[in-house]
Steps between C-alpha positions, in 0.01 A plus 500: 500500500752721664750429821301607841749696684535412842477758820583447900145354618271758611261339758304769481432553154470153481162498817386782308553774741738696333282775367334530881746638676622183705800299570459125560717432854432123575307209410296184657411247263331152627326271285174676451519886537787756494561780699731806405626751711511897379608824616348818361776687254421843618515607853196724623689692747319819495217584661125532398414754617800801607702354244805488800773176482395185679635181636448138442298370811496141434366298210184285416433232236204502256386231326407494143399235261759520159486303177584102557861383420550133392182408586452624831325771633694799632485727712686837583585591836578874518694629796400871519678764700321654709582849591415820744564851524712640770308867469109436428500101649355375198530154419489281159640186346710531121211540220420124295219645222809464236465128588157445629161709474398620865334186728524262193610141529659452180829725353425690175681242313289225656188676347659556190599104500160374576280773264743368206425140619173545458479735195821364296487117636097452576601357803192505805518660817491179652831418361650863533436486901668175524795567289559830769384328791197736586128480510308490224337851643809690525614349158143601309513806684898571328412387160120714511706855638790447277304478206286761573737744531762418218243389206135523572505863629734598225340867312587390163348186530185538286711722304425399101197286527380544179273191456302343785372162585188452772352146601367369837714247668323264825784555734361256793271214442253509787142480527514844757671852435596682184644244282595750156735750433517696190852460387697759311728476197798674342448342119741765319803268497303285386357726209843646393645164515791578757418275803218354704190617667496608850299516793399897578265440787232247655174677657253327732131454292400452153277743382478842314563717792783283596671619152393840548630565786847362421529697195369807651763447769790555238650800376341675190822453327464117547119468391600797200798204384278238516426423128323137459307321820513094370219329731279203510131522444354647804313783444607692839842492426391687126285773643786540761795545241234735292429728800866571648685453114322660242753528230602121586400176240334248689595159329317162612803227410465201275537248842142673703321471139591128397384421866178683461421281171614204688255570787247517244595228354537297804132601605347397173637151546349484847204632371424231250624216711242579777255516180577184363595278767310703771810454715847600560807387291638201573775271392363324185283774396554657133516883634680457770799265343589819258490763785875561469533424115227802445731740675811359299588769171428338149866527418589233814219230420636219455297258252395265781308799632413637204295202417364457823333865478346373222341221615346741761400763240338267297221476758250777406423563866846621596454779205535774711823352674617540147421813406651661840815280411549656161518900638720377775731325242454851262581687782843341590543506115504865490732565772740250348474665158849611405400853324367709834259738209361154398448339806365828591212443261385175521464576881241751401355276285445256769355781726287591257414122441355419857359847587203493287310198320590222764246232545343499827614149572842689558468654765888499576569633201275804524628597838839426356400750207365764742807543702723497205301782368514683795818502567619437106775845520675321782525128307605749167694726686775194512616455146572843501757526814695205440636311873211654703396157593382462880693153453813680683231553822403130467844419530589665782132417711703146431814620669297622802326143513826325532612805762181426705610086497905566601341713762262213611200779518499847598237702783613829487412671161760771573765248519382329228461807212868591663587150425392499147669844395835353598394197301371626195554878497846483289731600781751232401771745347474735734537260799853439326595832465537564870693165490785642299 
């Protein structure tokens, strides 16, 4: 590691305010807060409005909430000049927008500092407030504007979405009000292996028209780019994707299918429990003691429960338990096939299996075998577009959970879809760039 070299100190450069066009004149430090005292660079001596040469009338002192120094919060306290024309009478004070936006509480750097503490750092507005020593308001309020205007409303921003992931997301848990958004997803990282998903938008509703209308709100150069839609197995979302992207594969990921034979599978155990016990499963009861070992893949069975399924298969009446059990395992066997062609196959072999011939004591199964059918060019569709897995979406519906908990809760939608596209929308590296 090379030598630093060492300069004269540069209070100003070292407060940040060297790119705004102020000098730092004095300081008042106690223990809790800090308080430094600027002059305006430039003098403003000209008028408004005839343009004539004016003279300093006094001053005035505006204060502005700045980025904390060792631990305290700091303010700014900028003495403006206030001037007036000798020929037209008009009055002003020295301009501050360099330093400040117009009748905002915190300096740009202040916003820059709390929009990369919550982007870069995760940190809540809670804590972002305190560490400037403002409200929480005026703090949300900084973090929600800043972000707006430097990433969210960026042009290029949907620029390259090749491959898109859709899945509804409960953003509020209440009994009252519109609990789902449909949440959008960037997936082409993801596909060409270069980085992680990202969040593109959030929209209020879950339903076909909510889809439709997003897509139909984008450019025709976006929806024209858009090459593969990954999704889970609502139908709305489909005939949505089919209207607005004709030319686009719709792909239904391995996760939304193994979940659709584990409903089934979870039903048919219900089923024959109420049939054979004419209850509910409770502790001690055959069925319900392998509920979690029947969702557990072949290849992770340990012998223990490998012997203890079958003890439970050997009972005749549970039959149909273990019929559903065997597609479920075939179907996780398939996806975890190493050869995609292969895996491709005995996938439509198993389609094929339950869709036709299925006893009508399985009446999981041929529901099962009906929607596979239906929807068997979407299941396919993925072992021929390798990494279009809706997992990514998943992943980041988890990332707006744990947003939603630092938070403590959010009422305001707006603030909350705001609040998740700094979270999750990949805005990381360029937070840093305007950093540097």
């Amino acid at each position: 590691m090379s030598k630093p070299t060492f300069s004269t100190p540069d209070l100003d450069a070292f407060c940040l305010l060297d790119h705004y066009g102020v000098t730092v004149t004095g300081q008042h430090i106690n223990h809790d807060q800090a308080a430094l005292e600027c002059r305006i660079v430039e003098a403003d001596s000209f008028c408004r409005q005839c343009g004539g040469q004016a003279r300093a009338r006094g001053s005035l002192v505006r204060r502005v909430t700045h980025v904390p120094f060792g631990w305290r919060p700091t303010q700014l306290h900028l003495r403006l000049r206030r001037y007036r024309c000798d020929d037209c009478a008009c009055v002003w004070q020295q301009d501050t927008t360099s330093v400040v936006a117009p009748e905002a509480k915190l300096s740009h750097a202040a916003a820059l500092w709390a929009l990369k503490s919550v982007v870069i750092d995760r940190v809540s507005i809670a804590r972002v407030a305190e560490n400037l020593g403002v409200s929480w308001h005026t703090a949300n309020d900084a973090v929600l504007a800043t972000g707006r205007r430097l990433l969210i409303d960026d042009p290029n921003r949907l620029t390259g979405v090749r491959v898109l992931g859709v899945d509804e997301h409960v953003w509020r848990h209440t009994r009252w009000g519109n609990r789902y958004v449909t949440v959008v997803i960037d997936l082409t990282p993801v596909a060409d292996g270069i980085g992680p998903a990202r969040l593109l938008d959030m929209v209020p509703g879950r339903s076909k028209q909510t889809f439709i209308n997003w897509l139909s709100a984008q450019t025709s150069a976006f929806r024209k780019g858009v090459e593969i839609v990954a999704m889970d197995g609502f139908t709305g979302y489909k005939t949505a994707a089919t209207e607005q992207l004709p030319e686009a594969t719709t792909v239904m990921d391995p996760f939304h299918v193994v979940a659709l034979a584990g409903t089934a599978l979870d039903k048919c155990r219900q089923r024959i429990q109420q049939a054979t016990l004419g209850r509910r499963g409770k502790t001690g009861d055959p069925l319900y003691g392998i509920r979690k070992t029947l969702r557990t893949g072949n290849d992770y069975l340990t012998e223990k429960q490998r012997t203890k399924l079958t003890g439970v298969f050997e009972n005749t009446d549970h039959a149909p338990v273990q019929q559903t059990w065997q597609v479920y395992q075939q179907i996780i066997a398939a996806y975890r096939h190493p050869n995609r062609a292969q895996a491709k196959q005995d996938l439509i072999a198993v389609i094929d299996s339950i869709n036709t011939g299925v006893s009508n004591q399985l009446t999981e199964l041929q529901t099962l075998g009906r929607t596979m059918k239906r929807r068997a060019d979407d299941i396919l569709a993925y072992f021929d577009h390798a990494r279009t897995s809706n997992g990514p979406t998943e992943a980041i519906n988890g990332r707006i959970e744990h947003l939603r908990g630092t938070a403590l809760g959010f009422r305001n939608i707006l603030h909350y879809i705001t609040r998740a596209l700094l979270d999750t929308g990949g805005f990381r590296n360029q937070v840093h760039s305007f950093l540097r």
